[in-house]
N, CA, C and O atoms as a GROMACS GRO file, in nm:
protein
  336
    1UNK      N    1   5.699 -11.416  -4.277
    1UNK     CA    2   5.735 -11.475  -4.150
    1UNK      C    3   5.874 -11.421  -4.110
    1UNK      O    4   5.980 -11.467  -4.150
    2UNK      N    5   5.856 -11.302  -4.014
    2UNK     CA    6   6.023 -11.268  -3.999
    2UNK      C    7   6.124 -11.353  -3.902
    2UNK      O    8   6.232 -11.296  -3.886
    3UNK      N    9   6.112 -11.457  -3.846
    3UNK     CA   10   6.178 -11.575  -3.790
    3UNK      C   11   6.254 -11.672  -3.857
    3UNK      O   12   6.341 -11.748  -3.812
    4UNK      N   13   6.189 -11.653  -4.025
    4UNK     CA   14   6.232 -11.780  -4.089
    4UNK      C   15   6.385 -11.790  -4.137
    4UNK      O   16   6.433 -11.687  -4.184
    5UNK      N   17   6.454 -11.889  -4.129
    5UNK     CA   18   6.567 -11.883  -4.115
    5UNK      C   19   6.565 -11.875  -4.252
    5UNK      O   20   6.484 -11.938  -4.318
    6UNK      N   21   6.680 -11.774  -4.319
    6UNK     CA   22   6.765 -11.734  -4.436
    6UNK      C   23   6.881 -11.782  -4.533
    6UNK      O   24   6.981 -11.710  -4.541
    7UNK      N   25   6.876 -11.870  -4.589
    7UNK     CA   26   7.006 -11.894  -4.667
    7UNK      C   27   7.070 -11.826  -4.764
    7UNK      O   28   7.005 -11.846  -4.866
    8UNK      N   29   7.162 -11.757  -4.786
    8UNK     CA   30   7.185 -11.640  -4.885
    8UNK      C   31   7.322 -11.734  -4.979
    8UNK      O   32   7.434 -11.738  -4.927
    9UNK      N   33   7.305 -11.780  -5.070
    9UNK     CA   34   7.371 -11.877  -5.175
    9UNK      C   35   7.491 -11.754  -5.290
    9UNK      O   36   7.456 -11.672  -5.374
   10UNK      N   37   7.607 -11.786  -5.250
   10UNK     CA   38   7.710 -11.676  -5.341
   10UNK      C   39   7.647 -11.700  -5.439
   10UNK      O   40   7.585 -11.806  -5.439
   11UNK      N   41   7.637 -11.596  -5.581
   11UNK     CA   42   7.624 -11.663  -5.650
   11UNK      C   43   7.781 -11.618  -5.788
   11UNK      O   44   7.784 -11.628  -5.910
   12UNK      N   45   7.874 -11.575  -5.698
   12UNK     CA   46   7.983 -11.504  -5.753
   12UNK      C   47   8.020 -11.633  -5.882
   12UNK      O   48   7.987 -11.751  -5.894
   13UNK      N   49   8.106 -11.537  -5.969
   13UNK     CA   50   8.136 -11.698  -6.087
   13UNK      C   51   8.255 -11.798  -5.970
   13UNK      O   52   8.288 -11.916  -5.983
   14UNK      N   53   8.286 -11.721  -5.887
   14UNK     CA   54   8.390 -11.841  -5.866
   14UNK      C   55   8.357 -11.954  -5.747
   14UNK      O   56   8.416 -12.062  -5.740
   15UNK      N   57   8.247 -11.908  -5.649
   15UNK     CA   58   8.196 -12.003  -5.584
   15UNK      C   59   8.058 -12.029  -5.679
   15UNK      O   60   7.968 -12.068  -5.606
   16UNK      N   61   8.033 -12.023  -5.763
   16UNK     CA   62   7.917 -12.075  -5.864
   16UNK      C   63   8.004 -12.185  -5.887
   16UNK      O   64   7.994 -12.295  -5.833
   17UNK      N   65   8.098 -12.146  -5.980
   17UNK     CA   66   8.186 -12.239  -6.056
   17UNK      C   67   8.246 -12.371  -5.960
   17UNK      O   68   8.251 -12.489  -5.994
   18UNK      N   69   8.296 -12.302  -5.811
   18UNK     CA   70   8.352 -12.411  -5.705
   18UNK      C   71   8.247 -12.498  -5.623
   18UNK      O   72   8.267 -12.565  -5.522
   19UNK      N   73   8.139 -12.479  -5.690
   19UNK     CA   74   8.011 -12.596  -5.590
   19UNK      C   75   7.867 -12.560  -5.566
   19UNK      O   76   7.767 -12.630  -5.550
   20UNK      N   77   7.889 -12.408  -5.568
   20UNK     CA   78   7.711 -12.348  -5.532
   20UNK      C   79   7.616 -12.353  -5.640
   20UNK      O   80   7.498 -12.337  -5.611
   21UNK      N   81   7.655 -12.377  -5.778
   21UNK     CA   82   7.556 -12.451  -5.840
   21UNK      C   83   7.504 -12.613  -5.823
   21UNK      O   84   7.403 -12.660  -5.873
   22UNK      N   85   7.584 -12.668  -5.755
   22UNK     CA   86   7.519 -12.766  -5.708
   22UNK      C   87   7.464 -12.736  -5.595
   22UNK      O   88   7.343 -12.749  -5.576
   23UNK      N   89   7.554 -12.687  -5.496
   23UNK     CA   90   7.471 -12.619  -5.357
   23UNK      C   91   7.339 -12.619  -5.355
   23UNK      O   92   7.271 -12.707  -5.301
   24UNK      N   93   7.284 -12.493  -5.431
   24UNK     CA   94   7.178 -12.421  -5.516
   24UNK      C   95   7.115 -12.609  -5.502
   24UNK      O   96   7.098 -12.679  -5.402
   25UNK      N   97   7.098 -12.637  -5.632
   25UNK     CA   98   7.028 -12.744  -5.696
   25UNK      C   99   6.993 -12.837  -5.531
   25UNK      O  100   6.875 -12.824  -5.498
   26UNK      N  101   7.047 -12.890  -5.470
   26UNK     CA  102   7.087 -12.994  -5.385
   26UNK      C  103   6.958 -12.865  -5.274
   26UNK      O  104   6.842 -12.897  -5.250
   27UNK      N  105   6.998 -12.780  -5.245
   27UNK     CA  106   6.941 -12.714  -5.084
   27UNK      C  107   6.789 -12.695  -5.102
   27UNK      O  108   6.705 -12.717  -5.015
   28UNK      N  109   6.754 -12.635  -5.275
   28UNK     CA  110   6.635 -12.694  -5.310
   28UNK      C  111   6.562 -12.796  -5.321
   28UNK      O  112   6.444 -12.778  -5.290
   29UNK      N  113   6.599 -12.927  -5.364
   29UNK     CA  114   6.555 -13.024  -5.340
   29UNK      C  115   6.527 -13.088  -5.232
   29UNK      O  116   6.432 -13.166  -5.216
   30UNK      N  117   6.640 -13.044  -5.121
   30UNK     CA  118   6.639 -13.097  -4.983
   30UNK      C  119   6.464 -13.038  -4.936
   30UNK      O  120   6.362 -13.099  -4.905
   31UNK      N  121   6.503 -12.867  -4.953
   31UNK     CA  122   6.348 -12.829  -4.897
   31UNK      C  123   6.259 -12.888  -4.974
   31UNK      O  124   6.217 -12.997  -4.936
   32UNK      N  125   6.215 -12.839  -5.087
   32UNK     CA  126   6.098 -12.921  -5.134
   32UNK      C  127   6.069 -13.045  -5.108
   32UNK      O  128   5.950 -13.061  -5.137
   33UNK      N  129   6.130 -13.175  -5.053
   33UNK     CA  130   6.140 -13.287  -5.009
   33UNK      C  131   6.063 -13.317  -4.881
   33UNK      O  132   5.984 -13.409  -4.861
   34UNK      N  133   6.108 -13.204  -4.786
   34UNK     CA  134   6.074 -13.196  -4.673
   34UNK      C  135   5.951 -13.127  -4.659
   34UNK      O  136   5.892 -13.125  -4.550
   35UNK      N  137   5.907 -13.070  -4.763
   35UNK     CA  138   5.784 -12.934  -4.789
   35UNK      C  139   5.852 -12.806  -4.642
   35UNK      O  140   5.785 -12.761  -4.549
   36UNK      N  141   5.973 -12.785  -4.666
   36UNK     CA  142   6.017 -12.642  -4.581
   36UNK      C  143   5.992 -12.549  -4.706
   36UNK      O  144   5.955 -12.435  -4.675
   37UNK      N  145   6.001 -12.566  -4.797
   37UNK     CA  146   5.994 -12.452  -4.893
   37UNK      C  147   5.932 -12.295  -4.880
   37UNK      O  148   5.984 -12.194  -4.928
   38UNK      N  149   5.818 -12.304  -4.808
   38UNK     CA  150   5.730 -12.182  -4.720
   38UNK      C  151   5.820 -12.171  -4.604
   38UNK      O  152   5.809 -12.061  -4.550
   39UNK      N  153   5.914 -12.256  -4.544
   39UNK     CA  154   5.950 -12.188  -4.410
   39UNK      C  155   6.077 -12.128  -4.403
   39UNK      O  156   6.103 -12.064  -4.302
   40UNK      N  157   6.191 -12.142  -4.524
   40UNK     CA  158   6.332 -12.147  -4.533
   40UNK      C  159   6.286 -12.030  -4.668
   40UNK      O  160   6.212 -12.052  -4.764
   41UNK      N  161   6.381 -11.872  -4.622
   41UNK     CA  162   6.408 -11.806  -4.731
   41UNK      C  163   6.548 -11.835  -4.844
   41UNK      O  164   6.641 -11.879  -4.776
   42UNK      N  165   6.573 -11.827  -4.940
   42UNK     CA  166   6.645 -11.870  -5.020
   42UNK      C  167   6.675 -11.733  -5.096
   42UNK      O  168   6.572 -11.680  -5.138
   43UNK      N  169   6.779 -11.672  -5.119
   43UNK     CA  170   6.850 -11.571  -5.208
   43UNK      C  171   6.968 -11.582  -5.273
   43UNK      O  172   7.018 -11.688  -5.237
   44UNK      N  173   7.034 -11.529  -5.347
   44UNK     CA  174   7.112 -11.517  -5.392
   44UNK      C  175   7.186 -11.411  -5.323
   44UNK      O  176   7.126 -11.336  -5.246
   45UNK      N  177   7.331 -11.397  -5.348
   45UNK     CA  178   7.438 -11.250  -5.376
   45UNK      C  179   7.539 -11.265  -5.458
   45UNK      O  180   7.589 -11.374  -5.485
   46UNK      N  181   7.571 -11.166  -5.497
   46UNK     CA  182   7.714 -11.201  -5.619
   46UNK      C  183   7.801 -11.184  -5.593
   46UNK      O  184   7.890 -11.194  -5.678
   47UNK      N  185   7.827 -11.151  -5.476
   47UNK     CA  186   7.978 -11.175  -5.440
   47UNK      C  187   7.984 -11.167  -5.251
   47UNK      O  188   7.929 -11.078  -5.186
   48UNK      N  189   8.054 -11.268  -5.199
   48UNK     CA  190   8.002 -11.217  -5.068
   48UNK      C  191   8.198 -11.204  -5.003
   48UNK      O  192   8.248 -11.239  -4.896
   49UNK      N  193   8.248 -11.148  -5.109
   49UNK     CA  194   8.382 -11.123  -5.124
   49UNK      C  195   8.478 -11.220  -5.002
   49UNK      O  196   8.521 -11.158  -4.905
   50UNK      N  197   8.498 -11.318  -5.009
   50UNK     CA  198   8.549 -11.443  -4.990
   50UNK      C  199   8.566 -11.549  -5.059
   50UNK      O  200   8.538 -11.658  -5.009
   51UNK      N  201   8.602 -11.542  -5.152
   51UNK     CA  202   8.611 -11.622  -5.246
   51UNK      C  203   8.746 -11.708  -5.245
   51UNK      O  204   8.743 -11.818  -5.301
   52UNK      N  205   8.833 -11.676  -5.199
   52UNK     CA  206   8.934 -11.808  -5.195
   52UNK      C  207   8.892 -11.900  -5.042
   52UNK      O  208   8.964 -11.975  -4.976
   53UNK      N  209   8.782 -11.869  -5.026
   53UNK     CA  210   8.737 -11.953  -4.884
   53UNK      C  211   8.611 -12.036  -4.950
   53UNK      O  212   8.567 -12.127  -4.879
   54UNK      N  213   8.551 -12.016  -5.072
   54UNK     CA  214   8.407 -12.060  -5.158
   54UNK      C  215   8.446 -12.181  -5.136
   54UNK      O  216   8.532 -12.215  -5.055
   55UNK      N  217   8.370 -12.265  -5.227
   55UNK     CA  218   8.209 -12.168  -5.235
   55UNK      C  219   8.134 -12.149  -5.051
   55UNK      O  220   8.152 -12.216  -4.949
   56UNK      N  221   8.058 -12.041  -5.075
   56UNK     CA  222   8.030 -11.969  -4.952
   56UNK      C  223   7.854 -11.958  -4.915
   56UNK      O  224   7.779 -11.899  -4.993
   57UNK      N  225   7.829 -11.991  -4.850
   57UNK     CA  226   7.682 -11.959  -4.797
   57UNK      C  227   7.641 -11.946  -4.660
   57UNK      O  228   7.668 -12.034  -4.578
   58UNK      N  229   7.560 -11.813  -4.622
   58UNK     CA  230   7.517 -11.760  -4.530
   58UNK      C  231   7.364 -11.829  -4.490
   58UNK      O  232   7.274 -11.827  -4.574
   59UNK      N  233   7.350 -11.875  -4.389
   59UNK     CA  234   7.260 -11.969  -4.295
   59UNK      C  235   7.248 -11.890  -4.178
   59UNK      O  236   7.321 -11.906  -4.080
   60UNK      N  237   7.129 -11.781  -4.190
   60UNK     CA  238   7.092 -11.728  -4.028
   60UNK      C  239   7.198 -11.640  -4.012
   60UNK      O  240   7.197 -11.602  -3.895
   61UNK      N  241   7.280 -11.594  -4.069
   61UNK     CA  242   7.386 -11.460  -4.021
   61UNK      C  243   7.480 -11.573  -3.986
   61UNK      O  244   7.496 -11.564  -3.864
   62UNK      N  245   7.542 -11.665  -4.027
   62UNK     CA  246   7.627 -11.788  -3.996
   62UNK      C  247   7.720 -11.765  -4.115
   62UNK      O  248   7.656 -11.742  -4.218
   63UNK      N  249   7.837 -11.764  -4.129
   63UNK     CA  250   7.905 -11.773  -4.247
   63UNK      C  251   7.946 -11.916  -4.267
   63UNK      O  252   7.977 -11.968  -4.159
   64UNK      N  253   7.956 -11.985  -4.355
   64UNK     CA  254   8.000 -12.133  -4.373
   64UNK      C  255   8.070 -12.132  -4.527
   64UNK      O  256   8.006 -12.098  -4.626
   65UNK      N  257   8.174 -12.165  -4.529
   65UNK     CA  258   8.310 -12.172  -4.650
   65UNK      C  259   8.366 -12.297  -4.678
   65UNK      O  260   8.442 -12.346  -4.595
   66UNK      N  261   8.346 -12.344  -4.762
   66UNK     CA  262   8.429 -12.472  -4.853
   66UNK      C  263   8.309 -12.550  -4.802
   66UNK      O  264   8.308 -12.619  -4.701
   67UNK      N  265   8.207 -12.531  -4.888
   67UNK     CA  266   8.061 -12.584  -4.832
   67UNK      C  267   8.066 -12.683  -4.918
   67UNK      O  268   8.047 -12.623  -5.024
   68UNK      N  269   8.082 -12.826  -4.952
   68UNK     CA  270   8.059 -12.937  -5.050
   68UNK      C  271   7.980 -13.000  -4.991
   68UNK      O  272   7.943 -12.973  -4.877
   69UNK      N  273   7.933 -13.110  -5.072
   69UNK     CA  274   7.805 -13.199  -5.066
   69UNK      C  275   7.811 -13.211  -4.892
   69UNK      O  276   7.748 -13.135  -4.818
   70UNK      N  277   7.875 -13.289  -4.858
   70UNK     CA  278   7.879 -13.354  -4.696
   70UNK      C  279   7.874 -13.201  -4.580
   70UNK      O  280   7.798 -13.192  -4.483
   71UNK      N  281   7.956 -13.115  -4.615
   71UNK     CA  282   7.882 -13.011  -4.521
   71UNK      C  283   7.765 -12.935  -4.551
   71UNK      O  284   7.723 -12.856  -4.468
   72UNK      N  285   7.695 -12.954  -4.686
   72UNK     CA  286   7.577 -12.892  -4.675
   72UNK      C  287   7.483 -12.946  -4.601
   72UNK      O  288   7.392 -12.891  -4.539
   73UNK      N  289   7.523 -13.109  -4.616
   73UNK     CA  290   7.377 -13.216  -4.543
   73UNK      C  291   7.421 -13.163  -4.426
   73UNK      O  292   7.303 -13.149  -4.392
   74UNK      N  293   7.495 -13.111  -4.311
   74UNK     CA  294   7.526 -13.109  -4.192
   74UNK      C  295   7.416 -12.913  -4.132
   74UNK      O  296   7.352 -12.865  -4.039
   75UNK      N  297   7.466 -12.882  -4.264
   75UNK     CA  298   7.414 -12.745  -4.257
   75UNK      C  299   7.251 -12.784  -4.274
   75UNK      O  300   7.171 -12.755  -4.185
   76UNK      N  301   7.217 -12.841  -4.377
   76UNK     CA  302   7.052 -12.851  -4.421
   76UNK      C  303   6.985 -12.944  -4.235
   76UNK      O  304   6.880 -12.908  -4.183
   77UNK      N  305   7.053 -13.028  -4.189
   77UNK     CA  306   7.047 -13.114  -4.081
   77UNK      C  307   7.002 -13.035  -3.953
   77UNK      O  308   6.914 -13.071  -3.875
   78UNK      N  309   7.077 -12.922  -3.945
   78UNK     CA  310   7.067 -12.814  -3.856
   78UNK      C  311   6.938 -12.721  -3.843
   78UNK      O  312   6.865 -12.695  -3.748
   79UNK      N  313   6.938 -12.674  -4.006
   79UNK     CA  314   6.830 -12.597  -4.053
   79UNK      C  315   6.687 -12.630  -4.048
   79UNK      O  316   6.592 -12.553  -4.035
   80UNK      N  317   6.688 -12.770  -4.060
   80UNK     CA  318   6.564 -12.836  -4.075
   80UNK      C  319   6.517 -12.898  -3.914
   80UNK      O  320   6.402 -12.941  -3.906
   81UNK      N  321   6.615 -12.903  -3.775
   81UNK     CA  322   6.574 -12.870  -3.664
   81UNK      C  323   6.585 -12.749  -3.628
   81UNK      O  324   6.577 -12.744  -3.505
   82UNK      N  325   6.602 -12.638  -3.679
   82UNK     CA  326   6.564 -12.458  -3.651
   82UNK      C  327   6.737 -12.438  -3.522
   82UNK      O  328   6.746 -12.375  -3.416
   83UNK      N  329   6.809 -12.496  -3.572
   83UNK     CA  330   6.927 -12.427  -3.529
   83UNK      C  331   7.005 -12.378  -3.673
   83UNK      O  332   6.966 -12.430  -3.778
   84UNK      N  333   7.095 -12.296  -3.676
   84UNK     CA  334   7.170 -12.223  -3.766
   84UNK      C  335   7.330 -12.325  -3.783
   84UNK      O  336   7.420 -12.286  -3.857
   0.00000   0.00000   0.00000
C-alpha cells in the first residue's frame, strides 16, 4: 500500500537508551490494539543523527524530537486519523 503512513523509530543507542525502546514497545501496542498493524509501516534506523534532540522518530517525512510517553499519544492520535 504506497499511501500508508511510515514511522521510522531511531534505533541509535542513545535515543534507544533516551525512550525509543519504550517508544518502540508502546507504538506497537497502540497499533495492534486498534488492528492498524496492516495499515501503519514500522522501521527502524540507527542513527537519524540528532541525537541531542532524541529520542527521535519520523511519522510521514515529519521529524518529531524529545518524543516521551505524552507526545507519542499526540503523535499515535494524529496517525490513527491519517494526518502526520
Amino acid at each position: 500500500m504506497p499511501d500508508e503512513p511510515e514511522v521510522v523509530v531511531c534505533l541509535g543507542s542513545s535515543c534507544f537508551a533516551r525512550g525509543n525502546a519504550q517508544n518502540l514497545s508502546a507504538l506497537e501496542s497502540y497499533l495492534q490494539s486498534r488492528s492498524l498493524c496492516n495499515c501503519v509501516r514500522i522501521r527502524g534506523s540507527l542513527c537519524q543523527d540528532e541525537c541531542k534532540q532524541g529520542p527521535n522518530l519520523i511519522v510521514s517525512g515529519t521529524h518529531h524530537h524529545e518524543v516521551d510517553a505524552t507526545k507519542l499519544r499526540e503523535i499515535l492520535q494524529h496517525l490513527n486519523r491519517g494526518e502526520q
